[in-house]
VOPAGU-2260 file (C-alpha; in pm, 1 decimal, decimal comma):
REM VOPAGU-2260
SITE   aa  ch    i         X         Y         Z
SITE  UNK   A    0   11829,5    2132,0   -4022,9
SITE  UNK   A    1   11592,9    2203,7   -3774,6
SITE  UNK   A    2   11346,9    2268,6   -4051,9
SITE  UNK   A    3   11369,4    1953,2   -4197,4
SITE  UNK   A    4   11275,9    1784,7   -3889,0
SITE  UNK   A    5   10954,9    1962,4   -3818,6
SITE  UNK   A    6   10892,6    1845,4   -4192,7
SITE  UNK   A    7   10959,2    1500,6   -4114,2
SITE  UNK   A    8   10731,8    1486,9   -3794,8
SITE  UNK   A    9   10468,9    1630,9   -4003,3
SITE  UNK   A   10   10460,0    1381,0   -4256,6
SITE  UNK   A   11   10510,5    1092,5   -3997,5
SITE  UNK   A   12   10151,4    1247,7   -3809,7
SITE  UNK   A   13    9979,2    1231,1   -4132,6
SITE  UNK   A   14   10117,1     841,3   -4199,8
SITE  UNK   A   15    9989,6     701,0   -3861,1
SITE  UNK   A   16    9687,8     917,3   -3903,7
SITE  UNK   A   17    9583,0     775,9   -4198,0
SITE  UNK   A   18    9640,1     408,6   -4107,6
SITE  UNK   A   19    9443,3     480,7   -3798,8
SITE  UNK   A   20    9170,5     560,2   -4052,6
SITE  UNK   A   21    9241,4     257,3   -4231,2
SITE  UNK   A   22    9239,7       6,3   -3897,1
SITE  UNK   A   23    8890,2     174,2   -3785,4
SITE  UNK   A   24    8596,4      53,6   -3924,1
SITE  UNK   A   25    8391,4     299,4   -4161,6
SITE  UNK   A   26    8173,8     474,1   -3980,1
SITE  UNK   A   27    7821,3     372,1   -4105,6
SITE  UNK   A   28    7521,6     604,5   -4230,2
SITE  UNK   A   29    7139,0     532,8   -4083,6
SITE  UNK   A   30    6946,2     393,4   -4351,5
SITE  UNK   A   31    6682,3     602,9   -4491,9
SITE  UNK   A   32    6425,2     349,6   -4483,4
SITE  UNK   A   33    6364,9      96,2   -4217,2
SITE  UNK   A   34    6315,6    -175,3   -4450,5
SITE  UNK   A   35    6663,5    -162,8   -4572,0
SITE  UNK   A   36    6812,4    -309,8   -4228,7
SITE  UNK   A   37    6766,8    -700,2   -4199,3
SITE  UNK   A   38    6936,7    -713,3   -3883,8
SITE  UNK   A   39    6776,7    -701,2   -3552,2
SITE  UNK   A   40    7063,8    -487,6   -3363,4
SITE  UNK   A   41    7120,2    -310,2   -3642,8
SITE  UNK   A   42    6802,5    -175,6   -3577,6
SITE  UNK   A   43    6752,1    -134,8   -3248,2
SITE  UNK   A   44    7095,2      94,0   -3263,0
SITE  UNK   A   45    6951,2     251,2   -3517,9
SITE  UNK   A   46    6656,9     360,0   -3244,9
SITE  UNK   A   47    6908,8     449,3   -2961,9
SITE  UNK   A   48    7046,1     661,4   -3202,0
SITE  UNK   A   49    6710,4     852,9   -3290,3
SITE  UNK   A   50    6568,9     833,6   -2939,5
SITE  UNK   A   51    6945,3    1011,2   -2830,2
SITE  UNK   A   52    6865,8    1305,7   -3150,5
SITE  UNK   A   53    6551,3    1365,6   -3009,6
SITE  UNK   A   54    6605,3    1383,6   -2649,3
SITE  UNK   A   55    6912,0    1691,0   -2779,4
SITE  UNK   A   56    6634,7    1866,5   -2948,3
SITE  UNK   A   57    6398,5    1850,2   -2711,4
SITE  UNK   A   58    6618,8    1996,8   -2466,0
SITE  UNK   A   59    6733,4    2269,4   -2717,5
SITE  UNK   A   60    6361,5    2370,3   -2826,2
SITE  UNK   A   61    6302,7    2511,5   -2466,4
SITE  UNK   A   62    6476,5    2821,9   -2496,9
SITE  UNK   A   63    6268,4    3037,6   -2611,5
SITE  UNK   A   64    6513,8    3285,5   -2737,9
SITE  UNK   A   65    6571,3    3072,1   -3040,4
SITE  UNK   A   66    6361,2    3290,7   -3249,9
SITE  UNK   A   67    6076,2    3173,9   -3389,2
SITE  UNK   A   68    6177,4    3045,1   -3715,6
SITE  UNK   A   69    6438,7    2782,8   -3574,4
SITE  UNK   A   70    6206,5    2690,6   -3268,2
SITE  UNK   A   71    5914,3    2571,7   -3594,9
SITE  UNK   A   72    6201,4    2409,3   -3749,5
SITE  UNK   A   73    6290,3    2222,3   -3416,1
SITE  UNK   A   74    5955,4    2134,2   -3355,9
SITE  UNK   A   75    5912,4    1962,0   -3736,5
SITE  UNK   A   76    6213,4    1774,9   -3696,3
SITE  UNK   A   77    6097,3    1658,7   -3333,1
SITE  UNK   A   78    5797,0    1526,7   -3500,8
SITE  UNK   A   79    6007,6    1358,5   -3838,4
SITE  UNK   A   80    6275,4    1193,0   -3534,0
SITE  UNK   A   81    5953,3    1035,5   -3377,5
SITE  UNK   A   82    5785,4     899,6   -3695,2
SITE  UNK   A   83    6118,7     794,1   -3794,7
SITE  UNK   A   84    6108,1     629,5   -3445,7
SITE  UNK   A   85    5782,6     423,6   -3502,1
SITE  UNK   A   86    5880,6     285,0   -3821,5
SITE  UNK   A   87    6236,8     127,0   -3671,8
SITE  UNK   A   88    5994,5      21,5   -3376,0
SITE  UNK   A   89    5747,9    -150,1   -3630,0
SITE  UNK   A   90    6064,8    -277,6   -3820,3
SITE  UNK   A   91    6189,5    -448,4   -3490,5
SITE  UNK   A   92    5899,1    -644,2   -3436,4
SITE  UNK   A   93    5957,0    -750,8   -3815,6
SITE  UNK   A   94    6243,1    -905,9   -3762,1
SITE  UNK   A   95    6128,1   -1086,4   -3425,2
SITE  UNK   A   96    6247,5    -801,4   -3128,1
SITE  UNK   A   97    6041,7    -662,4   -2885,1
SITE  UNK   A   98    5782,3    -423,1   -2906,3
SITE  UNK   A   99    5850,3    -119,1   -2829,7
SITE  UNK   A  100    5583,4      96,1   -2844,0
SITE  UNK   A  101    5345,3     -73,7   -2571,0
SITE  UNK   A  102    5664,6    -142,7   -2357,9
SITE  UNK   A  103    5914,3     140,0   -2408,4
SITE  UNK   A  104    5895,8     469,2   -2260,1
SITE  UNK   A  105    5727,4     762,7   -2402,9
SITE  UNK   A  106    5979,6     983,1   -2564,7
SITE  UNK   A  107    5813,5    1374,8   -2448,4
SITE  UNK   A  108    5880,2    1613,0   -2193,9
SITE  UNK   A  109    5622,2    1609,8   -1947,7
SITE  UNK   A  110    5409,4    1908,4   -2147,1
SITE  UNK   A  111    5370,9    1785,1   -2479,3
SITE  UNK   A  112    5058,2    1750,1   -2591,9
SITE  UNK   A  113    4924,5    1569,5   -2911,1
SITE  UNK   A  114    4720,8    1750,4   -3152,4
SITE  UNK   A  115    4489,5    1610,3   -3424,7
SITE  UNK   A  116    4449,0    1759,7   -3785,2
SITE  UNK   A  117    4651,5    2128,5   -3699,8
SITE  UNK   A  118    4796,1    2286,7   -3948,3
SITE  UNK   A  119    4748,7    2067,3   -4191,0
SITE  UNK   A  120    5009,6    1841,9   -4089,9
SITE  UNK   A  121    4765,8    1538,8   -3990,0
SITE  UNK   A  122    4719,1    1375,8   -3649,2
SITE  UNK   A  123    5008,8    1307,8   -3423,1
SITE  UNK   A  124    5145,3    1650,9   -3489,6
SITE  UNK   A  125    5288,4    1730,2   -3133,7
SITE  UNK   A  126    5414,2    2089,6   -3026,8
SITE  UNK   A  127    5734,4    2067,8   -2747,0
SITE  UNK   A  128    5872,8    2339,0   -2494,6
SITE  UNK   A  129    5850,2    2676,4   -2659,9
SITE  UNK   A  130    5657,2    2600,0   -2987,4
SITE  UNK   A  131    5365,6    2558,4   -2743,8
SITE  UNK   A  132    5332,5    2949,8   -2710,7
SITE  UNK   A  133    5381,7    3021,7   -3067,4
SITE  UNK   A  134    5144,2    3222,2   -3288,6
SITE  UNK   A  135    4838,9    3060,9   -3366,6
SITE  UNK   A  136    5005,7    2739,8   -3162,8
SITE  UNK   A  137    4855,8    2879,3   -2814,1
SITE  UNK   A  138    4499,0    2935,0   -2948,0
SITE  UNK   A  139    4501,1    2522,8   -3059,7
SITE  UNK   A  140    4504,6    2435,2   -2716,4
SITE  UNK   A  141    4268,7    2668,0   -2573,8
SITE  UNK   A  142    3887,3    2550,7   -2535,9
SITE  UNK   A  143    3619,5    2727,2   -2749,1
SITE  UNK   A  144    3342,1    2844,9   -2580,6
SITE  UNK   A  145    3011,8    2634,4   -2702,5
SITE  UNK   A  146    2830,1    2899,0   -2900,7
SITE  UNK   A  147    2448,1    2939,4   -2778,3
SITE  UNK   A  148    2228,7    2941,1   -3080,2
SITE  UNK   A  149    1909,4    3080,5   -3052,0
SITE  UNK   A  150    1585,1    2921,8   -3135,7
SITE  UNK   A  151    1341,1    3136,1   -3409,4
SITE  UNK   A  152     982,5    3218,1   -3364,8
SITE  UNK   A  153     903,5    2991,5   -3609,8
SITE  UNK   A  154    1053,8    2664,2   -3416,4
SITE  UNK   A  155     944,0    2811,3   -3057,3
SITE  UNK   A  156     582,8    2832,2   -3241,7
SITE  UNK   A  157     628,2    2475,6   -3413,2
SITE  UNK   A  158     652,5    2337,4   -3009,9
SITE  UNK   A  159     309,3    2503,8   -2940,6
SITE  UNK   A  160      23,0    2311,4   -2907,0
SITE  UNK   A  161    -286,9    2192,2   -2655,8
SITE  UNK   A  162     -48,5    2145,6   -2367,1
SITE  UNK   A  163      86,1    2486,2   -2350,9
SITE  UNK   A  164    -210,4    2619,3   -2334,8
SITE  UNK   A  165    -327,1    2311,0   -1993,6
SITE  UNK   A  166    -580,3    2211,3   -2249,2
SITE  UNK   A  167    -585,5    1860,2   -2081,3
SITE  UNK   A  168    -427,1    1895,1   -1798,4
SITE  UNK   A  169    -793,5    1777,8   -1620,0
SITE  UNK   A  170    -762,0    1446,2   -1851,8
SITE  UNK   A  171    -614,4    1252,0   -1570,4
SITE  UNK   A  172    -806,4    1377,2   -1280,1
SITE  UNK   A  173    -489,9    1468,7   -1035,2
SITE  UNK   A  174    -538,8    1853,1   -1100,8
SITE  UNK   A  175    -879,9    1808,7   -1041,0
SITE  UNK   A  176    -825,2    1643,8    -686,7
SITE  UNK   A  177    -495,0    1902,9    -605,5
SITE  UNK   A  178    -750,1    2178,5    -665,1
SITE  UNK   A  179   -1021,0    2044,9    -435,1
SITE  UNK   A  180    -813,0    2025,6    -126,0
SITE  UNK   A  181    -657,3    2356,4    -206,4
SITE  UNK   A  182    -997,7    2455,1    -231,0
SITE  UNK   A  183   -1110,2    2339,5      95,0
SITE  UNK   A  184    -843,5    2460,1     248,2
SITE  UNK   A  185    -881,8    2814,6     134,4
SITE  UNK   A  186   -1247,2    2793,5     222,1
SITE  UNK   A  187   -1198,8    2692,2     570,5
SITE  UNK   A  188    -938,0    2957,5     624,8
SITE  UNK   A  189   -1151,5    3222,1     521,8
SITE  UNK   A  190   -1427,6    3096,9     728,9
SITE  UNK   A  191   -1230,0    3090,6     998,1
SITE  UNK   A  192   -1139,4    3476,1     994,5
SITE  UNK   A  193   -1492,3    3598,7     870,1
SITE  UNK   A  194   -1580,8    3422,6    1184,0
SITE  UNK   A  195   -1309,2    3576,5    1409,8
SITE  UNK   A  196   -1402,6    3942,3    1213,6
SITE  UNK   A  197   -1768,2    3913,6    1331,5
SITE  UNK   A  198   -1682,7    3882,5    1687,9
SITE  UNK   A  199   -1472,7    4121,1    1731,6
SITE  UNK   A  200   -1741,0    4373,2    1557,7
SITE  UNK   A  201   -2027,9    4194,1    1780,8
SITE  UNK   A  202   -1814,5    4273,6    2078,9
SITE  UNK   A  203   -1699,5    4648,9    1970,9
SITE  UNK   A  204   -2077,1    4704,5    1930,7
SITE  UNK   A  205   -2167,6    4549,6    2244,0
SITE  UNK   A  206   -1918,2    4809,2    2436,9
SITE  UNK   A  207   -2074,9    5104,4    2234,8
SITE  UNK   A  208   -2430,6    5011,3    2369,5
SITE  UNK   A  209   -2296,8    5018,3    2733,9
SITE  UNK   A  210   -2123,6    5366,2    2688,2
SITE  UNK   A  211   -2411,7    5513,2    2519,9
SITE  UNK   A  212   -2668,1    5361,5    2806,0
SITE  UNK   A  213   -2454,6    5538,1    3086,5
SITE  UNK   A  214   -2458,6    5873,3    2922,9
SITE  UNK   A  215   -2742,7    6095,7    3062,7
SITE  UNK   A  216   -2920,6    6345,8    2804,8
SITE  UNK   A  217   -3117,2    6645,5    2882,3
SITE  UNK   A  218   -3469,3    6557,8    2750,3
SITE  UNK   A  219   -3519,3    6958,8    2678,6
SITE  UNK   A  220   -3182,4    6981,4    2468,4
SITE  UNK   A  221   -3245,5    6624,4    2251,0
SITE  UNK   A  222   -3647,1    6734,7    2193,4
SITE  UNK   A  223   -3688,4    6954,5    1812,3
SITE  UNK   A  224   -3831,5    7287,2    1851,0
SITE  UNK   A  225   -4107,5    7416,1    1655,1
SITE  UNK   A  226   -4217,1    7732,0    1551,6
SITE  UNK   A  227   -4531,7    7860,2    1648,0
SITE  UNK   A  228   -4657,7    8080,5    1333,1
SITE  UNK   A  229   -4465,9    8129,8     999,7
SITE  UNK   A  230   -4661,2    8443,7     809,4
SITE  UNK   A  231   -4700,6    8316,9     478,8
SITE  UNK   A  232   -4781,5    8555,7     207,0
SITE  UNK   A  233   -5154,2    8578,0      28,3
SITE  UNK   A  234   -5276,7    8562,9    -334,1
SITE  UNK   A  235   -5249,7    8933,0    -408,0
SITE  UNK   A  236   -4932,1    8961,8    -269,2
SITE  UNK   A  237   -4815,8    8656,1    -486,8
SITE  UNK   A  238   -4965,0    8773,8    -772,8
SITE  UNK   A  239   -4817,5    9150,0    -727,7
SITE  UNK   A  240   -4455,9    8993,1    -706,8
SITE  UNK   A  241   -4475,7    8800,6   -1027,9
SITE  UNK   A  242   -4673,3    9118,0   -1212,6
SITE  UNK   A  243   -4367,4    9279,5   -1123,3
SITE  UNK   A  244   -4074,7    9033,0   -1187,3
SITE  UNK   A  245   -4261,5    9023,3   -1542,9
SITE  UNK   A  246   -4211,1    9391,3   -1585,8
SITE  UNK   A  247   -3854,8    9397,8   -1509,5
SITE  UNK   A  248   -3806,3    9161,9   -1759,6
SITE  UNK   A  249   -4007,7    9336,3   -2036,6
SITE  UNK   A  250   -3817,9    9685,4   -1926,3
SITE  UNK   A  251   -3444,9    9515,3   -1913,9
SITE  UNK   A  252   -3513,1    9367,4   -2292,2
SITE  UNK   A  253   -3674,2    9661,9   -2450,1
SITE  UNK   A  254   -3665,9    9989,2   -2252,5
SITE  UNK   A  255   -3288,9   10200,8   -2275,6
SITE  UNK   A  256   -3086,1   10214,7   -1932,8
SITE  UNK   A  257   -3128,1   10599,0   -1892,7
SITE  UNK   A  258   -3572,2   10539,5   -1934,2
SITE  UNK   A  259   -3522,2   10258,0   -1637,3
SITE  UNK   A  260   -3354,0   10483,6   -1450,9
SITE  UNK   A  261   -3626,6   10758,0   -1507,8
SITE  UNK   A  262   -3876,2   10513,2   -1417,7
SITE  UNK   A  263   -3710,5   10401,0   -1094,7
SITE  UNK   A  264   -3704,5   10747,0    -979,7
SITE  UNK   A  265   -4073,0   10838,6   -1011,2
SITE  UNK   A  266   -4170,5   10522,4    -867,4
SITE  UNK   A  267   -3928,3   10637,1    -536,3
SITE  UNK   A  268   -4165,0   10978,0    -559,3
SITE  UNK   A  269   -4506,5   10802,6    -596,5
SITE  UNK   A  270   -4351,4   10608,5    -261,5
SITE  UNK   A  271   -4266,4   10937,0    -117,3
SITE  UNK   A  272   -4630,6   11072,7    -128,1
């Protein structure tokens, strides 16, 4: 019996349940293009309804232990919600609402940053929460260094002409003029010491002459001395020397050592006698 009861209140759940689905009204689908809506509310629920999608994935694309698969997905359909967005915002000015994208709020967190032509995915292409430090997402937003690039000889040569080289740089007469007062300048400068230099040698000589007039010399010690008489020798005795310088020379080149040596020693006995 009892069974039969819990049968009945089983099928009685299902009856009201089903006219309840029958007195609601059918849930409706968005439209896949924005042309398809003519009306104006229509529409601009249609918007609420994106703007309230995006705003959930937003907030779910900033964890970023997601994984990195899911957090690109996230990110693309971030950025298909808010193209979606612009055309129902271009379709509500169609059919005579307001316009919402110079009057409405901006629908990105507070870091989202708009990048042109990455990835291949055109301009617009924004990157939200934790996409931003994906890889090859964090170098987009970094700023490349300007690369230096160096001149050739070639070009440096090309620039080289009269004017490097102060050709006519006396054309207009200013260097000319800068030149003569430097000129001046320098010369009176160096007048001016040459001038100081020579009195302080005038006056360094002046002092010498006084210390040398006060010093008292011994006329005896300052006066040369001469020799009375030098003997000088005579002819003969010139003409003996060099008779016998011209011997030793004839007796070194052709006479042995031992017949020099003889010849000294009878010369010391002629002496003797």
């Amino acid at each position: 019996m009892a069974r039969n009861e819990e049968k009945a209140q089983s099928m009685l759940n299902r009856l009201l349940a089903a006219k309840q689905a029958d007195a609601r009204p059918e849930r409706q689908k968005r439209p896949y293009l924005a042309t398809e809506c003519t009306d104006l509310n229509e529409a601009d629920k249609w918007r609420q309804q994106i703007l309230r999608e995006i705003g959930k994935k937003v907030m779910e694309i900033q964890n970023a232990g997601l994984g990195e698969h899911r957090i690109r997905d996230l990110n693309d359909e971030i950025n298909k919600l808010m193209r979606e967005k612009v055309h129902w915002e271009r379709r509500i000015v169609e059919l005579g609402g307001p316009d919402y994208s110079k009057t409405g709020p901006r629908v990105t967190d507070s870091e989202g940053r708009v990048m042109a032509e990455t990835s291949g995915r055109g301009a617009g292409y924004r990157y939200f929460g934790a996409a931003k430090n994906l890889p090859g997402v964090k170098e987009l937003f970094e700023k490349e260094t300007p690369r230096q690039v160096r001149r050739t000889r070639a070009e440096m040569y090309r620039l080289i002409n009269g004017d490097y080289y102060g050709f006519r740089d006396e054309d207009d007469g200013v260097l000319l003029k800068v030149e003569a007062e430097a000129e001046a300048q320098l010369r009176a400068q160096a007048i001016q010491e040459w001038e100081q230099q020579e009195a302080q040698r005038q006056s360094s000589a002046a002092a010498a002459r006084g210390t040398s007039a006060t010093v008292q010399v011994d006329p005896a010690e300052s006066a040369p001395q001469f020799v009375a008489y030098v003997p000088l020798p005579d002819a003969q005795e010139i003409e003996a020397r060099v008779l016998e310088g011209k011997k030793a020379a004839l007796l070194s080149k052709y006479a042995s050592e031992a017949l020099q040596a003889e010849q000294a020693q009878a010369r010391q006995l002629l002496n003797r006698g």
